[in-house]
N, CA, C and O atoms as a MOPAC input file, in Angstrom:
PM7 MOZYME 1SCF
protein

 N     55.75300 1   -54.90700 1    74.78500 1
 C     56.52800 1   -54.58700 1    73.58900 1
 C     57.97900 1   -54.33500 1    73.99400 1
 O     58.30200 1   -53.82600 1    75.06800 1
 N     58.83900 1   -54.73900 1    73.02900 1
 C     60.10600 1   -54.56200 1    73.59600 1
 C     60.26000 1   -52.55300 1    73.46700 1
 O     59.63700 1   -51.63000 1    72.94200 1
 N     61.68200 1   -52.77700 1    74.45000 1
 C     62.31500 1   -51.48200 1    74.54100 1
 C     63.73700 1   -51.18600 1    73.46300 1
 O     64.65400 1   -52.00300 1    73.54800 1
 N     63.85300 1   -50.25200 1    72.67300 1
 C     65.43700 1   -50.07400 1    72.21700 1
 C     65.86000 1   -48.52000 1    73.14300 1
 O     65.16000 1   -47.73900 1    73.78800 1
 N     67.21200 1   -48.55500 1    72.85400 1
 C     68.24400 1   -47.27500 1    73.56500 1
 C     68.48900 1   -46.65400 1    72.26800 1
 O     68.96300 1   -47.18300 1    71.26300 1
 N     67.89700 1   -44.84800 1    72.52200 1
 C     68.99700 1   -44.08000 1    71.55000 1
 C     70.27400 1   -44.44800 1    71.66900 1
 O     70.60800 1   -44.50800 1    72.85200 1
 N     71.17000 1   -44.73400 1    70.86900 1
 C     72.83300 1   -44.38500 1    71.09100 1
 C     73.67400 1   -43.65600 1    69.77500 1
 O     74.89000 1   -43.65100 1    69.58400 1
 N     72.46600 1   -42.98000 1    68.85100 1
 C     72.91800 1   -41.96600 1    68.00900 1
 C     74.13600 1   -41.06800 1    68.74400 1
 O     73.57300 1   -40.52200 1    69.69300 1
 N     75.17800 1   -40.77500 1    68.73800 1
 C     76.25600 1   -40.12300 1    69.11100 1
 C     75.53400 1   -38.56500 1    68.14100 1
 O     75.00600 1   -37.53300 1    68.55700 1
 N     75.86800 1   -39.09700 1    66.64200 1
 C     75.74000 1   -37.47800 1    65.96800 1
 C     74.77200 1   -38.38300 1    64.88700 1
 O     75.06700 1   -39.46900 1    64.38900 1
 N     73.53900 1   -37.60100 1    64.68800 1
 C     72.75300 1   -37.56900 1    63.62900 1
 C     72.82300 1   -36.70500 1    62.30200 1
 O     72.86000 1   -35.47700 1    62.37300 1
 N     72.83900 1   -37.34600 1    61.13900 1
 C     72.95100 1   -36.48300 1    59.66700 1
 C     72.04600 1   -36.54000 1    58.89500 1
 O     71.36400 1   -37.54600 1    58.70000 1
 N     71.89600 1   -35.34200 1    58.28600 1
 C     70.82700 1   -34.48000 1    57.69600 1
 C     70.38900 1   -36.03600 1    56.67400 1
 O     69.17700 1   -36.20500 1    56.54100 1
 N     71.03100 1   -36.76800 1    56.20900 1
 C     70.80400 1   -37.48700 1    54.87700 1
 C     70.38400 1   -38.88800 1    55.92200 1
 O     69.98900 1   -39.81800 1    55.21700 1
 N     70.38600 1   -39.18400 1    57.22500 1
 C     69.43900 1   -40.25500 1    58.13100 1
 C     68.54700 1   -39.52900 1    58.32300 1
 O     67.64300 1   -40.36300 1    58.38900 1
 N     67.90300 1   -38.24700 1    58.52500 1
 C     66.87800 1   -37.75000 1    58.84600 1
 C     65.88100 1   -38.14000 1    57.42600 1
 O     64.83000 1   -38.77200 1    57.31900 1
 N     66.76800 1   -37.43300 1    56.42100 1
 C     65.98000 1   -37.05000 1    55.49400 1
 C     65.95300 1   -38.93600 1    54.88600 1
 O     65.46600 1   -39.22800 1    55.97800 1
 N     66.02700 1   -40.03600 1    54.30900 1
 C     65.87600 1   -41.28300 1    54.05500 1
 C     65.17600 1   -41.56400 1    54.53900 1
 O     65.46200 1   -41.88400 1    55.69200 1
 N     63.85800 1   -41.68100 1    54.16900 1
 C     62.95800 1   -42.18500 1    54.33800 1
 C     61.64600 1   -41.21500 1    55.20000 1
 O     60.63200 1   -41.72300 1    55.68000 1
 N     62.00100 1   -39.69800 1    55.22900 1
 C     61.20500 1   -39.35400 1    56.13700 1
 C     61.20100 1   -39.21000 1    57.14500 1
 O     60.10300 1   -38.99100 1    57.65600 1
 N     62.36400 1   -39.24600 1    57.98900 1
 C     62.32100 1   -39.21000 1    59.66100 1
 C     62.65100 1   -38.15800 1    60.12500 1
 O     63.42900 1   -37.28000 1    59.75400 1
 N     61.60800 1   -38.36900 1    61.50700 1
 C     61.90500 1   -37.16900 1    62.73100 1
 C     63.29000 1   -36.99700 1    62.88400 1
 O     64.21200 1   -37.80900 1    62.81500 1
 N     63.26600 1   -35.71600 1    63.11700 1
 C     64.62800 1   -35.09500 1    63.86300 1
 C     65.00900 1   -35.43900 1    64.92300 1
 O     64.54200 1   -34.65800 1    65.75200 1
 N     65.72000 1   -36.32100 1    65.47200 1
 C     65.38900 1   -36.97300 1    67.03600 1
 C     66.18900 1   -35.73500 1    67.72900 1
 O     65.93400 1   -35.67400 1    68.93200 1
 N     66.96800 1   -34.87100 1    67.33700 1
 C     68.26800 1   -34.06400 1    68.17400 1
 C     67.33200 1   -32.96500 1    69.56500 1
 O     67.87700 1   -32.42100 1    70.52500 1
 N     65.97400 1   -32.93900 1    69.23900 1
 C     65.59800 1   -31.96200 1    70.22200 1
 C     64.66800 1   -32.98700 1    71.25600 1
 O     64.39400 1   -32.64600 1    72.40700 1
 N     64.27700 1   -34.15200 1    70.72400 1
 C     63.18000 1   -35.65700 1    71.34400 1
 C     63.72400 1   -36.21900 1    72.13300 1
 O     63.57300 1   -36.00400 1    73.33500 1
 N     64.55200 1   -37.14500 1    71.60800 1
 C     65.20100 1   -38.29400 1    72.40600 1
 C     66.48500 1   -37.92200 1    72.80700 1
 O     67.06500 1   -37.09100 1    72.10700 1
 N     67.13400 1   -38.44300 1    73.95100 1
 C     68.44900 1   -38.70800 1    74.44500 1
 C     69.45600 1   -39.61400 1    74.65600 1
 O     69.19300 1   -40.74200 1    75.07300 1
 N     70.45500 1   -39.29900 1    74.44600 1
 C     71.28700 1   -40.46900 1    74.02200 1
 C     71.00300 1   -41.44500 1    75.87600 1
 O     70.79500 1   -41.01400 1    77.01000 1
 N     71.14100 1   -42.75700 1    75.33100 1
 C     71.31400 1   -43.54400 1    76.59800 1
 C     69.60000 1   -44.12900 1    77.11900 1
 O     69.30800 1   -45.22200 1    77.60500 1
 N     68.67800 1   -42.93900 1    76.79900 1
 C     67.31500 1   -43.77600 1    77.35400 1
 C     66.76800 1   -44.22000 1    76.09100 1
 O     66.85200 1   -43.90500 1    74.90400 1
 N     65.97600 1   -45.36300 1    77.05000 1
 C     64.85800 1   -46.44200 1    76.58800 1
 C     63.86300 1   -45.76700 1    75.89500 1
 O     63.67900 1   -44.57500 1    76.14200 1
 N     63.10800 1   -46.41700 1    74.96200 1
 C     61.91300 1   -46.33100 1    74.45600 1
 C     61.25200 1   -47.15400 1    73.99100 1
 O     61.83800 1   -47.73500 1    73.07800 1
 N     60.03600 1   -47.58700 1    74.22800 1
 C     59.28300 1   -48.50900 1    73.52000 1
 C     58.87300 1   -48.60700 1    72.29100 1
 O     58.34900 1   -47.59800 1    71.81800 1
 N     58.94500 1   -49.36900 1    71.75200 1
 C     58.60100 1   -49.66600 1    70.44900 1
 C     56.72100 1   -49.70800 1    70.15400 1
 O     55.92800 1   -50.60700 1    70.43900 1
 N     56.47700 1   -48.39900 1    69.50500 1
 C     55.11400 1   -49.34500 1    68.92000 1
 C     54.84000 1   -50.09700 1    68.06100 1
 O     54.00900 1   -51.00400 1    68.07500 1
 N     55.82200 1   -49.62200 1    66.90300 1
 C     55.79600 1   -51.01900 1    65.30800 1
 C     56.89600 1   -50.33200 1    64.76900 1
 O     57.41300 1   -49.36200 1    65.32400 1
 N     57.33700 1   -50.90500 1    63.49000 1
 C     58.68600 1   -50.89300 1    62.98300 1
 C     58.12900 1   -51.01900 1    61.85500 1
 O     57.24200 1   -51.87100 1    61.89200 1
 N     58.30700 1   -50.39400 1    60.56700 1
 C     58.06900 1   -50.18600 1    59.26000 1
 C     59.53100 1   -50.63000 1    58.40900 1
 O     60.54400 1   -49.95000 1    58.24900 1
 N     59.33200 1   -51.55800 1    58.09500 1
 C     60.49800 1   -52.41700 1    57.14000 1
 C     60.19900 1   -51.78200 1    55.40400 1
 O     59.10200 1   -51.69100 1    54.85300 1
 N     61.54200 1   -51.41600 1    54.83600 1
 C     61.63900 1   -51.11200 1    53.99600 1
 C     62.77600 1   -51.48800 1    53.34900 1
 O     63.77400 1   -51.76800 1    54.01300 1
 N     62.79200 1   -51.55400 1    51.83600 1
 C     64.03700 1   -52.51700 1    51.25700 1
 C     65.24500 1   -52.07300 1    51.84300 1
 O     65.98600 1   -52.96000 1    52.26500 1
 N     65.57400 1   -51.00500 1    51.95300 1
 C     66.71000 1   -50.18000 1    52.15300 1
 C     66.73200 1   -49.55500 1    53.20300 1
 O     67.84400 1   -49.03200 1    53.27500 1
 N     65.89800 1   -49.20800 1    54.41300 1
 C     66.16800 1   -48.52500 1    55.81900 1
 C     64.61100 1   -49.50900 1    56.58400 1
 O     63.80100 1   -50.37200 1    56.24300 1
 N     64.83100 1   -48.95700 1    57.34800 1
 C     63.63000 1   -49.56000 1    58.55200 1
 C     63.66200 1   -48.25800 1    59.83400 1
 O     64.59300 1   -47.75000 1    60.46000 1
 N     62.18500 1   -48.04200 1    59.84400 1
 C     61.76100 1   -46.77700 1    60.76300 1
 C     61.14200 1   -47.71400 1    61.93500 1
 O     60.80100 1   -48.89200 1    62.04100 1
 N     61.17800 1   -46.65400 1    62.68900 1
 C     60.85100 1   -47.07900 1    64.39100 1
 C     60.04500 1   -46.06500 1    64.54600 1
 O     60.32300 1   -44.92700 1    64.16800 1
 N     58.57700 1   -46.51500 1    65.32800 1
 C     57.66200 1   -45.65900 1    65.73400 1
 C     57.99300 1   -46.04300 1    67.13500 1
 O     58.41700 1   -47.12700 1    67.53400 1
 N     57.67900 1   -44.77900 1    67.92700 1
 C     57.72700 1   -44.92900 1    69.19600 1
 C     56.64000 1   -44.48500 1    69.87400 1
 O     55.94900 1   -43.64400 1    69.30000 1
 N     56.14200 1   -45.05400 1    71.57200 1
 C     54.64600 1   -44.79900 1    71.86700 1
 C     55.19300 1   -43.80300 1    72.20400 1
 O     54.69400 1   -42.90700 1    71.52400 1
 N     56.33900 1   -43.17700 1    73.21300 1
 C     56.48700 1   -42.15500 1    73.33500 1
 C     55.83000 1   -40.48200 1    72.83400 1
 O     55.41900 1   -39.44600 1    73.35600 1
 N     56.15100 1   -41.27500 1    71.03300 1
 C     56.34600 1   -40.00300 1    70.30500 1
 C     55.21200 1   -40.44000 1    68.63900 1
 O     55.36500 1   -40.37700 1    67.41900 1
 N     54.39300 1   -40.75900 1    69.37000 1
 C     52.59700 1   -40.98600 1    68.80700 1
 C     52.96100 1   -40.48100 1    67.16300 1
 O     53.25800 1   -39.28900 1    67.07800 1
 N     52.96400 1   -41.07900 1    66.17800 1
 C     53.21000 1   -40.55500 1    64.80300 1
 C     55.17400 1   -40.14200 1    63.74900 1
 O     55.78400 1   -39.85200 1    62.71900 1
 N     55.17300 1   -40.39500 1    64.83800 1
 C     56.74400 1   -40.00500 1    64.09000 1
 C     57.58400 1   -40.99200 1    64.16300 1
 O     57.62300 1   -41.86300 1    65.03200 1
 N     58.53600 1   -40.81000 1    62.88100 1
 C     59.10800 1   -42.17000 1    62.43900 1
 C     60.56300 1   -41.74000 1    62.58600 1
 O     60.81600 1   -40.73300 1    61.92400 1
 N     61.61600 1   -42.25400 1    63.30000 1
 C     62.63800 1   -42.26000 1    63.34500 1
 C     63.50900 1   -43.43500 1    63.00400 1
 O     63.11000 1   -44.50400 1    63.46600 1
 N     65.05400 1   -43.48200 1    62.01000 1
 C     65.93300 1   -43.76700 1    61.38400 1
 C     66.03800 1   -45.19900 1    62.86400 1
 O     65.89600 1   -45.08100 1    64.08100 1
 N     66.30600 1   -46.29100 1    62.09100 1
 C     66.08300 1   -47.69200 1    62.78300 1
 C     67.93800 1   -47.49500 1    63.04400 1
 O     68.43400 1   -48.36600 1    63.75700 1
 N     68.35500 1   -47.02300 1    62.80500 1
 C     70.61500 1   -46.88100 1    62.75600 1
 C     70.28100 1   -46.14100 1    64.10200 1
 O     71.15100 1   -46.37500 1    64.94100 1
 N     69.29400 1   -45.32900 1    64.55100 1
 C     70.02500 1   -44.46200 1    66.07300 1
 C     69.89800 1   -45.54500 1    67.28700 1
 O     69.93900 1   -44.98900 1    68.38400 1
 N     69.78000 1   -46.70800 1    67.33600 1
 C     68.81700 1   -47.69400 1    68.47700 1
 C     69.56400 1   -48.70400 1    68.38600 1
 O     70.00400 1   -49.15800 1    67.33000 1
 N     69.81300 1   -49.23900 1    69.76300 1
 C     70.20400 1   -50.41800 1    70.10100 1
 C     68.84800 1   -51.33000 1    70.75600 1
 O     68.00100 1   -50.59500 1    71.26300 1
 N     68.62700 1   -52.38100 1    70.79500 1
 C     68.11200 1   -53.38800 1    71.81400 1
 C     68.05800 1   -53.35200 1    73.04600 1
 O     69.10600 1   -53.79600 1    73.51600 1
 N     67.21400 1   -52.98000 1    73.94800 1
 C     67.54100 1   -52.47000 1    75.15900 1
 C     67.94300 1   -53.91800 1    76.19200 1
 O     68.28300 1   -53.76500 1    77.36500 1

């Protein structure tokens, strides 16, 4: 499965809250990898599950393509 990079600089309350997503500010770090387990497409945002982090859906805007 591919890998993306946090590169969220600063996360806001209104990307957390759209759609439901984890808080990444205490999880992930800016600069490392994570694997992708599936990606939930939605008209207006797209969430990223990560194996890392088993159940939680984080804002598809904090991630680059690794």
């Amino acid at each position: 499965m591919k890998k993306i990079k946090f590169i969220a600089v600063s996360v806001s309350e209104a990307q957390i809250n759209w759609g439901g997503n984890t808080n990444p500010k205490n999880l992930l770090k800016f600069g490392e990898s994570y694997e992708i387990d599936r990606i939930e497409v939605h008209s207006q945002s797209m969430g990223v599950f990560l194996k890392e982090f088993p159940g939680m859906k984080f804002n598809a805007v904090w991630f680059d393509i690794d």
